[in-house]
Wavefront OBJ file of the C-alpha trace (Angstrom):
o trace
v 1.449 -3.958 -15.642
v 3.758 -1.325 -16.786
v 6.075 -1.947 -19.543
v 9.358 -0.179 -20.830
v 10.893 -0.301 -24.135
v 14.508 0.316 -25.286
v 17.119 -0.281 -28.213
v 18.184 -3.479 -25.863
v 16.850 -5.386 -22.931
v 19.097 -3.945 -20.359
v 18.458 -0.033 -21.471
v 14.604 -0.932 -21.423
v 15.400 -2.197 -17.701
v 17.229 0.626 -16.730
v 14.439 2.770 -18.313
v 12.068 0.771 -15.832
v 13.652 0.730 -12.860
v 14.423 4.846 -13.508
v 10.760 5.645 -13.634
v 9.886 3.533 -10.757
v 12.670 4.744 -8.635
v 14.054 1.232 -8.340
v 16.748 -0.737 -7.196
v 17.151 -4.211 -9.495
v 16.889 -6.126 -6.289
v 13.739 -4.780 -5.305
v 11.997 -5.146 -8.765
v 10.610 -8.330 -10.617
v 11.134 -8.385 -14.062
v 9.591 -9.894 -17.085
v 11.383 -10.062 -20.618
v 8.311 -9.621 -23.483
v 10.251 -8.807 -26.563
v 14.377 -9.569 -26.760
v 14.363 -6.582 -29.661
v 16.303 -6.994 -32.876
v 18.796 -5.132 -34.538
v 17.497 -5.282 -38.235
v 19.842 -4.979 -40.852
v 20.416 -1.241 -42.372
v 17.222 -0.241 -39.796
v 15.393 -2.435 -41.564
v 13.561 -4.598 -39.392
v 14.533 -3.466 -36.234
v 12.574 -3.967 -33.127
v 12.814 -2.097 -29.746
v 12.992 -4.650 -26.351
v 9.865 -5.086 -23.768
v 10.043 -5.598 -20.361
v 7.271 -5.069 -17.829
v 8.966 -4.090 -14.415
v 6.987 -4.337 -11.329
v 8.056 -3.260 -7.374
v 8.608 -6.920 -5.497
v 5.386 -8.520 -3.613
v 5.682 -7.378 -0.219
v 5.312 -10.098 2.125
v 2.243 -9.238 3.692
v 1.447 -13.175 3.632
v 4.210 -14.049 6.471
v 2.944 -10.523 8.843
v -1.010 -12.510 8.181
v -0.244 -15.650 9.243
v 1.582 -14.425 11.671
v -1.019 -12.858 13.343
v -4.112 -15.713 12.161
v -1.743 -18.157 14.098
v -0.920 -16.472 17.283
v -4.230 -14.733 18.324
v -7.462 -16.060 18.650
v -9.187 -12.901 20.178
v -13.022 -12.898 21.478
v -14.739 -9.858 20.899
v -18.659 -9.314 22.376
v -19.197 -12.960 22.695
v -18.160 -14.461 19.308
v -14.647 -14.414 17.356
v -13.722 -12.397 14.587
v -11.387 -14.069 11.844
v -9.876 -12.720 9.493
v -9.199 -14.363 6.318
v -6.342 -13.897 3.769
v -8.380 -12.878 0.787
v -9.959 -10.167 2.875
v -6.134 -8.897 3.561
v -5.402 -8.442 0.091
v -8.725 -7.579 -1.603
v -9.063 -3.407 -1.704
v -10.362 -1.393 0.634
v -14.097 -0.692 -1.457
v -14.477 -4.886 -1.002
v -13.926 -5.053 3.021
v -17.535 -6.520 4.519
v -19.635 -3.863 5.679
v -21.774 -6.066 7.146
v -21.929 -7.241 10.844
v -23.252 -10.032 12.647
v -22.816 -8.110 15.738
v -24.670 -5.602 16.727
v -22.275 -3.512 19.046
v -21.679 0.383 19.412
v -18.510 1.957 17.880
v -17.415 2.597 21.122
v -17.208 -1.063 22.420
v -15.663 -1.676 18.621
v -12.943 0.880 19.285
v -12.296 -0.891 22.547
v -12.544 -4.585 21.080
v -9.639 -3.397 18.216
v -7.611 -2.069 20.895
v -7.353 -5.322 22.394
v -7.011 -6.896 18.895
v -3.595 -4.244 18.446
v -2.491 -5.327 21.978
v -2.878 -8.869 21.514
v -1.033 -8.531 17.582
v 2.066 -6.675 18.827
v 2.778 -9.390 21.300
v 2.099 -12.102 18.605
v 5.202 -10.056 16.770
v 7.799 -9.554 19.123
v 6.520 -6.146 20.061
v 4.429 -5.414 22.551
v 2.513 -2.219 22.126
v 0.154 0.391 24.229
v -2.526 1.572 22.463
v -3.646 4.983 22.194
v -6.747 5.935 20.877
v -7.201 9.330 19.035
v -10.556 10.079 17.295
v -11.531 12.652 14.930
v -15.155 12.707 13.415
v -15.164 9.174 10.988
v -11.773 8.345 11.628
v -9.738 6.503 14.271
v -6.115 6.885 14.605
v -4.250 4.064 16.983
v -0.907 5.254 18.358
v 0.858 2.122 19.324
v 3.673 2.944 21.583
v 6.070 0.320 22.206
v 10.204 -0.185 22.318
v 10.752 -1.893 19.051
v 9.647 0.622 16.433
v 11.050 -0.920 13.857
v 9.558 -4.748 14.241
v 5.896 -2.834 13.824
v 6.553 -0.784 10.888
v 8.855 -3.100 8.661
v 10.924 -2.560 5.763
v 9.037 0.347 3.638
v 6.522 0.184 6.560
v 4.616 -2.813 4.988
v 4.605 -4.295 8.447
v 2.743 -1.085 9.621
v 0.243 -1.311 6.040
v -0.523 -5.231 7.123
v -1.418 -4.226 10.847
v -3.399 -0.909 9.498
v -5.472 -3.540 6.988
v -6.267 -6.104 9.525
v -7.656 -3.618 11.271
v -9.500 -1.924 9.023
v -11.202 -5.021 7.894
v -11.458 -5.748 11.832
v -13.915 -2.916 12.546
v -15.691 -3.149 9.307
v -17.221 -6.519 10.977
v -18.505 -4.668 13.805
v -19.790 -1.728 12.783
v -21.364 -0.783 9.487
v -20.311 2.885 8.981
v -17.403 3.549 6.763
v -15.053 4.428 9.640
v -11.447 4.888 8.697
v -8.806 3.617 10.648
v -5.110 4.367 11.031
v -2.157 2.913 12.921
v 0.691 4.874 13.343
v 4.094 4.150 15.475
v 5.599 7.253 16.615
v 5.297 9.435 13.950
v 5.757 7.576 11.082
v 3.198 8.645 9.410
v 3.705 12.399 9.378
v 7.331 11.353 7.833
v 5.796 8.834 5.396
v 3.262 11.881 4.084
v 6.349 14.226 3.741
v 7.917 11.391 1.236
v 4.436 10.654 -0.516
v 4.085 14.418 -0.651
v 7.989 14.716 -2.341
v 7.359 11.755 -4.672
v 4.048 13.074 -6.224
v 5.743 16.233 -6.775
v 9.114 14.735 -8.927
v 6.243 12.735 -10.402
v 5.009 15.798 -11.781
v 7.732 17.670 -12.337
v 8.609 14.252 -14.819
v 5.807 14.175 -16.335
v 5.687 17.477 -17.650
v 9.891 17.344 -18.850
v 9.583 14.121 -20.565
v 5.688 13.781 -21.307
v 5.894 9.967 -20.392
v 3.553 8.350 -17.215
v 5.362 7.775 -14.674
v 3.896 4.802 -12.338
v 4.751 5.506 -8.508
v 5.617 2.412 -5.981
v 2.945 0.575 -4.323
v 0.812 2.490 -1.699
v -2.274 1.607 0.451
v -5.491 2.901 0.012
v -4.949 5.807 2.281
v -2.004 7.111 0.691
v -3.310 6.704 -3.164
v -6.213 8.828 -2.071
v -3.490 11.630 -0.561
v -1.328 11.941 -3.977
v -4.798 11.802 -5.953
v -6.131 15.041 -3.785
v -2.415 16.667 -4.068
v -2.692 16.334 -7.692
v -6.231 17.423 -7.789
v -5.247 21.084 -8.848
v -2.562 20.089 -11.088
v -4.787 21.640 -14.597
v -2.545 19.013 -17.057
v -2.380 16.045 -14.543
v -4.284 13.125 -13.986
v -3.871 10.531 -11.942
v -5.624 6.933 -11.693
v -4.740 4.082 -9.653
v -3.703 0.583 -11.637
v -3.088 -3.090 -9.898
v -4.309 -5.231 -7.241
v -4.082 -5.107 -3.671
v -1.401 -5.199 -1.879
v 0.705 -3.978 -4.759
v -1.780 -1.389 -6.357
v -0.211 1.631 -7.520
v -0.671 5.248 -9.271
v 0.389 6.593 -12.514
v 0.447 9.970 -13.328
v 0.266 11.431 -16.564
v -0.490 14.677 -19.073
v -3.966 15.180 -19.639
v -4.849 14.265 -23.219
l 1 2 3 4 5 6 7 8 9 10 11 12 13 14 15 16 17 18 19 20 21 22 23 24 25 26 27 28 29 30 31 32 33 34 35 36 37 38 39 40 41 42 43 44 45 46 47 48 49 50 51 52 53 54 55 56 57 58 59 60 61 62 63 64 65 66 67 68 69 70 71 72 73 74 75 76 77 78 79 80 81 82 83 84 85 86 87 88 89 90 91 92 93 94 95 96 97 98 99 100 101 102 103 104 105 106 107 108 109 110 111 112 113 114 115 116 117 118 119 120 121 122 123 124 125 126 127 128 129 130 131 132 133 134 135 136 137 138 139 140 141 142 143 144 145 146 147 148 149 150 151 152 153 154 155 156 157 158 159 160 161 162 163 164 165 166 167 168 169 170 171 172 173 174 175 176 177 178 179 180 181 182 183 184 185 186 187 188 189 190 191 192 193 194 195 196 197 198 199 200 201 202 203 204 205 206 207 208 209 210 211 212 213 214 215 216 217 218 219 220 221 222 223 224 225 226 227 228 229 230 231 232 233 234 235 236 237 238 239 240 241 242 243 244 245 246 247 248 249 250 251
């Protein structure tokens, strides 16, 4: 959990919420140390906070969907549990009881997509686009905005669900993605802009700087941008859904 430290509470806050490119609304935080003042310097203490982006509320999009579908695919039904939603991506079952071809999986997680959009208020067509070990779903439907969410974490919940959806079908490591419209070209511009000023900080002020929560997909995209960056590093801290990156000088 990161933590910021200032002469008071509220400039270590600020300090926070400045580095993680937060509003105070969208940000939960934790008061370690109050700080003291000391008396003639002597005995003074900085302030401690820890300041962490808000939970998204992947829960409500999850049951959501685990209440209003109950979808058959090649003869028995696949559920999918909440601590598979939120586990990462290197934990999702490989395994399958099922022994089906990634064709008829494709077409059993179309269905899955169709039947989810209408569970939330936005039914969907499904486009399939496929490109050596990954699958991109193209779900074109009227109301946008119901299947990406605020900060697309609508979109992130569906994209998991899946993911963990095919992984109990077939046992290569096939990578899915669900994109409405194009949504996902505009979120890589942003994650592309954001690891840049991340660098660009890091090198004027020599401090880590922790970027907001990202899925798997998009951790791995700012880890191969930075890749060629000779005094950057980059690692990945937190737990699904609300793991993040840090960037940093190399030591």
């Amino acid at each position: 959990m990161p933590t910021f430290t200032g002469e008071n509470v509220d400039q270590a806050i600020k300090k926070g919420l400045a580095s993680l490119d937060l509003n105070r609304v969208d940000a939960d935080i934790s008061i370690i140390e109050e700080g003291k003042k000391g008396f003639l310097g002597i005995g003074k203490k900085e302030a401690v906070v820890s300041v962490v982006a808000k939970e998204p509320e992947v829960e409500e999009i999850v049951e959501v969907v685990e209440d209003s579908i109950a979808t058959e695919v090649i003869e028995e039904p696949v559920t999918v549990t909440h601590s598979e939603i939120v586990e990462e991506d290197k934990s999702v079952p490989v395994s399958s009881s099922q022994d089906v071809s990634l064709d008829d999986a494709i077409t059993a997680l179309s269905l899955y997509l169709t039947d989810m959009t209408k569970a939330l208020g936005a039914p969907a067509m499904v486009r399939v686009q496929r490109d050596d070990n990954q699958v991109v779903f193209h779900l074109d439907t009227d109301k946008k905005g119901l299947l990406i969410g605020k900060h697309g974490k609508v979109l992130n919940a569906i994209q998991y669900l899946s993911q963990v959806y095919i992984h109990r079908l077939v046992k290569n490591r096939l990578t899915v993605i669900v994109n409405v419209g194009d949504y996902r070209e505009r979120r890589e511009i942003v994650v592309k802009r954001l690891a840049h000023q991340a660098v660009n900080k890091v090198r004027n002020t020599s401090q880590p700087v922790f970027l907001e929560p990202m899925p798997a997909f998009e951790r791995k995209q700012v880890h191969s941008l930075l890749s060629n960056e000779k005094d950057i590093k980059t690692h990945s801290e937190g737990n699904e859904p609300h793991r993040y990156l840090v960037v940093e000088l190399k030591k």
